[in-house]
C-alpha positions as CSV (number, residue, x, y, z in Angstrom):
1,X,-19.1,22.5,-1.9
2,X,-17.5,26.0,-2.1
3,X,-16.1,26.7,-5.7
4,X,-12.9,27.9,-3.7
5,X,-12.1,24.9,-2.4
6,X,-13.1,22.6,-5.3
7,X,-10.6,24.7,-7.2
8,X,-7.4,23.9,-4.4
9,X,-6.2,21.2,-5.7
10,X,-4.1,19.1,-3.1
11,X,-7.4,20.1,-1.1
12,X,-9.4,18.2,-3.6
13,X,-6.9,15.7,-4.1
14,X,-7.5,15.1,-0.2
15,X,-11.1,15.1,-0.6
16,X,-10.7,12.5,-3.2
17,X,-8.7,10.4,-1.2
18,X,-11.2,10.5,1.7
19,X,-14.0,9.6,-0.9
20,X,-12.1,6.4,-2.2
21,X,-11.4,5.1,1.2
22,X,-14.9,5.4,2.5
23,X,-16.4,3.8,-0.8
24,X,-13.7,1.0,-0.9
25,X,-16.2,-1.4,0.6
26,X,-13.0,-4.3,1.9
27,X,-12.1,-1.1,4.0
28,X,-15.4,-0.2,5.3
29,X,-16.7,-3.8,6.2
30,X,-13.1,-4.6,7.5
31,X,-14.1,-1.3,10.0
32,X,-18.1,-2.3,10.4
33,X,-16.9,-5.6,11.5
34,X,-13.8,-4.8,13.5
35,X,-11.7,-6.9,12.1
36,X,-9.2,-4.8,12.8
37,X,-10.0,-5.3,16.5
38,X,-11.2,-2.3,18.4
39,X,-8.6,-0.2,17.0
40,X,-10.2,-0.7,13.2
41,X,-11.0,3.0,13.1
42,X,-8.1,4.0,14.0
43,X,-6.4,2.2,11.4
44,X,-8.3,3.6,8.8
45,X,-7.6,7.0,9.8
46,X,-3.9,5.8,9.7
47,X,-4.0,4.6,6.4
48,X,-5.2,8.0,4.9
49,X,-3.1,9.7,6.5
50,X,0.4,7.7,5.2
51,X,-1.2,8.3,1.6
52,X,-1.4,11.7,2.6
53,X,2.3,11.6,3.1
54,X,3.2,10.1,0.2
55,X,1.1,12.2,-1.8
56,X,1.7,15.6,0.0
57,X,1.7,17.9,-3.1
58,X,5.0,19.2,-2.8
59,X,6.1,17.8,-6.2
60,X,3.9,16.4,-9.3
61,X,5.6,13.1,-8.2
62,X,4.5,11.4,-5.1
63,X,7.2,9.4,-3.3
64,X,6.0,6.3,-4.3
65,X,4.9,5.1,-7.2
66,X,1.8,3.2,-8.2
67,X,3.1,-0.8,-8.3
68,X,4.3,0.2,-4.7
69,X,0.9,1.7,-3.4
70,X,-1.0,-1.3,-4.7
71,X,1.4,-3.8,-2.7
72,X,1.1,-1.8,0.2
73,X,-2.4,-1.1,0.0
74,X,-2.8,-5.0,-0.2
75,X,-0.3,-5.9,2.6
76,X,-1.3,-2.7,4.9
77,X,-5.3,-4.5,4.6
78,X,-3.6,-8.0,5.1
79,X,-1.1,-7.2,8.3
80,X,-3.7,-5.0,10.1
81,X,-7.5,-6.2,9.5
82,X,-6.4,-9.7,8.3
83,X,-8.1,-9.1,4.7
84,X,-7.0,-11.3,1.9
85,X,-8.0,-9.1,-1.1
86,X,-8.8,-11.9,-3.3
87,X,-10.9,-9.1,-5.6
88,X,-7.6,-7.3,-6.1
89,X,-9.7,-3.9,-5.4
90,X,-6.6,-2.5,-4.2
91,X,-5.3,-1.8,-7.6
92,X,-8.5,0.0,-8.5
93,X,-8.0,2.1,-5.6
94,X,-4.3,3.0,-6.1
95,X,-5.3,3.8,-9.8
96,X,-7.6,6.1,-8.7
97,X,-5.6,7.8,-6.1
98,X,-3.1,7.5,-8.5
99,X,-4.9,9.4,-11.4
100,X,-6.8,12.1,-9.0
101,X,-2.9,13.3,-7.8
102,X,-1.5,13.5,-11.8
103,X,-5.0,15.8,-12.4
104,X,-4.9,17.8,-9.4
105,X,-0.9,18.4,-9.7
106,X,-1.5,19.5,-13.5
107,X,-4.7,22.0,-12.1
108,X,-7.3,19.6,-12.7
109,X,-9.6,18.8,-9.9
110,X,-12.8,17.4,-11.8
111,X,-11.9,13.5,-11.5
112,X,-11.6,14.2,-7.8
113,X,-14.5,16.1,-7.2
114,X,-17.0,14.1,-9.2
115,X,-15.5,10.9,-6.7
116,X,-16.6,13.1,-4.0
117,X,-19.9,14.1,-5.6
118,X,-20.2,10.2,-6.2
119,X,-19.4,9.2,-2.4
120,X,-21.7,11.6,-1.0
121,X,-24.9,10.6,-3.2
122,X,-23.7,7.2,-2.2
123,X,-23.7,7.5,1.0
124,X,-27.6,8.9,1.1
125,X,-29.1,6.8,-0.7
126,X,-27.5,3.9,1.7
127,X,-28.7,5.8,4.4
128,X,-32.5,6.7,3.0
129,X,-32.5,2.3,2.0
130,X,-31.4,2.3,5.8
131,X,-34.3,4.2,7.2
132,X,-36.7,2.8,4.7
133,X,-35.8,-0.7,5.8
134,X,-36.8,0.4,9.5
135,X,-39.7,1.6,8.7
136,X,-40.7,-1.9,6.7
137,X,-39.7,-3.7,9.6
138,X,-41.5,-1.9,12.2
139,X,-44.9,-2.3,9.6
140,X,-44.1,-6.0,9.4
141,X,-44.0,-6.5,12.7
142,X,-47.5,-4.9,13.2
143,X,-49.4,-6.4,10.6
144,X,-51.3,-8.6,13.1
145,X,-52.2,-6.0,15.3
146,X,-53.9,-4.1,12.6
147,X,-55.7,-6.5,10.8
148,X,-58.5,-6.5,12.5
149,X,-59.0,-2.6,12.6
150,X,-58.4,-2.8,8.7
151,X,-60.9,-5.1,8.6
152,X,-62.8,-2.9,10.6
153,X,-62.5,-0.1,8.3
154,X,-62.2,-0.8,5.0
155,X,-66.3,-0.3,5.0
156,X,-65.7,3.2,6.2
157,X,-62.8,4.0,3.2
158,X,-65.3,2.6,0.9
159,X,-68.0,5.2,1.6
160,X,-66.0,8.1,2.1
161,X,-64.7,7.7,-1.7
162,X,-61.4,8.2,-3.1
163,X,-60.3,11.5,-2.6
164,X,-59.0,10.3,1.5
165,X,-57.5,7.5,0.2
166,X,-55.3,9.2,-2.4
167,X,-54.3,11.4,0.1
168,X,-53.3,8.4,2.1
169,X,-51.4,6.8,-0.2
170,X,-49.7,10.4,-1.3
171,X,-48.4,10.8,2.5
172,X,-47.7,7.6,3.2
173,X,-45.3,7.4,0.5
174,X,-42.6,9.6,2.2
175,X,-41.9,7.9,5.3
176,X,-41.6,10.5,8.6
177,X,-37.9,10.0,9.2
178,X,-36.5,10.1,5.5
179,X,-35.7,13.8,6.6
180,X,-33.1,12.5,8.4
181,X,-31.7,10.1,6.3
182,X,-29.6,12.2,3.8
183,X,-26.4,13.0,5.4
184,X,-25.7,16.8,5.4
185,X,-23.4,18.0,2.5
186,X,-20.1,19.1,3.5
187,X,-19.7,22.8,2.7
188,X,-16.2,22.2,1.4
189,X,-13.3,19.9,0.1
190,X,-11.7,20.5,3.2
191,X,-14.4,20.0,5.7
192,X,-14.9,16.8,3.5
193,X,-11.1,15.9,3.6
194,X,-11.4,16.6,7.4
195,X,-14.0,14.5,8.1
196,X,-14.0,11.3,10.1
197,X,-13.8,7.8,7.3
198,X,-16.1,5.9,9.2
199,X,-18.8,7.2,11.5
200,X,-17.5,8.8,15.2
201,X,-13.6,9.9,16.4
202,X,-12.4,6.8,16.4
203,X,-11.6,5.5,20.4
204,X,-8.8,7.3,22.2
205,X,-5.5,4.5,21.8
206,X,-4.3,3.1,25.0
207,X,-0.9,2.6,25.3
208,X,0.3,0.9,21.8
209,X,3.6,0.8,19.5
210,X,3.2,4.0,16.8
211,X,1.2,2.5,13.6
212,X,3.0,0.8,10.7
213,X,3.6,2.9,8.0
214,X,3.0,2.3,4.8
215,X,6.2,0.3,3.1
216,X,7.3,-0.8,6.5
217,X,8.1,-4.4,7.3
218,X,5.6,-5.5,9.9
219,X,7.5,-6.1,13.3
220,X,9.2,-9.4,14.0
221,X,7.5,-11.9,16.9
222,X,9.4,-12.2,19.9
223,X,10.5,-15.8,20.1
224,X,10.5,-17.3,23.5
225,X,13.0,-17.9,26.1
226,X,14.0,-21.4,26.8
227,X,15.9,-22.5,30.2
228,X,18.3,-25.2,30.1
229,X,16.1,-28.0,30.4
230,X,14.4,-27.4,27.2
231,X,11.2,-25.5,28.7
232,X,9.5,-22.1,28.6
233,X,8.6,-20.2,31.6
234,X,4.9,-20.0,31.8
235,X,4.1,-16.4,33.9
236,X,0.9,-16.9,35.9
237,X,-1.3,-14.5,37.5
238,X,-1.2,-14.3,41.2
239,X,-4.6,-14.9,42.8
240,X,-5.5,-13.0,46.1
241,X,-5.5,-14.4,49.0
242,X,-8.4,-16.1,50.6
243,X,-10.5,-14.8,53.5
């Protein structure tokens, strides 16, 4: 990352931010596994961004203090993925978000660029295991096709020495594809900070209610309507009519 940006730091207290969140593994299964329901990107990117407006770097204090973002955290993870944190990670996390905005209000952007640094060598060595799991799995899978020409063979490596089958084994070491499994570095805190949490843009929204913020009670269900005879209308689809 640019030493420019490193050195901002509300830039690299959002970069920070963006680095808890896509490490905070109840968050990132809770969005793997749409729990959420297909809106469980989307709600991610809401999250961050009502921690961005409580922490907005306007003033050494953010408007609400750490016991509050560790309730929230929890019911926010609750209300909208349906995520009992039983681990209580969300008081790890609010610490941390908590300690990166003193630092970076006082100057002092190290803490939250060394969680960046962290995320990022993180995230390539899941994606390297990733590829390297492919790779076994494709082997595995043609083991019985190749016996036989390894049978076949293995009088031919034996005469031609050792020298081809160290550079075997030297080559096949690095699989083809690990290439592309490191993730390419973000140039900058704010390209990082910019970045999508998880994966793609999440799916456009249909036609919903604006999200929950954080600290907001969730919204009350509406109770149905009973007729004078003690029953609720049941509202059927009409059918077409038959031809």
């Amino acid at each position: 990352m640019s030493a420019e940006d490193n050195n901002n730091p509300y830039t690299s207290f959002q970069a920070g931010v963006t680095a808890t969140l896509r490490t905070w593994s109840a968050l990132k299964t809770a969005v793997d596994q749409t729990w959420g329901g297909t809106e469980s990107a989307t709600k991610a990117e809401d999250l961050r961004r009502n921690i961005f407006s409580h922490f907005d770097g306007q003033s050494p204090n953010p408007k609400m203090t750490l016991y509050e973002l560790e309730d929230n955290l929890g019911a926010y993870m609750e209300e909208e993925f349906g995520v009992v944190l039983e681990d209580e990670s969300e008081r790890e996390v609010a610490d941390l978000i908590w300690r990166m905005y003193e630092c970076c209000a006082k100057g002092d952007c190290a803490l939250a660029n060394q969680v960046v640094m962290d995320a990022i060598q993180a995230e390539e060595l899941l994606k390297k295991s990733e590829v390297k799991s492919v790779i076994k799995n494709g082997d595995d899978d043609d083991d019985d096709d190749d016996d036989d020409a390894m049978n076949d063979s293995s009088e031919e490596q034996e005469i031609g020495g050792d020298d081809n089958g160290d550079a075997m084994n030297s080559s096949s070491t690095t699989p083809k594809n690990e290439a592309t499994a490191t993730a390419t570095a973000p140039t900058s805190a704010l390209e990082y900070s910019q970045g999508y949490l998880f994966g793609g843009p999440p799916k456009p929204k249909k036609e919903l209610p604006p999200p929950r913020q954080l600290g907001e009670a969730a919204p009350e269900t509406p109770m149905p309507v009973i007729d004078d005879d003690g029953f609720a209308p049941v509202v059927t689809k009409k059918k077409g009519a038959r031809r």
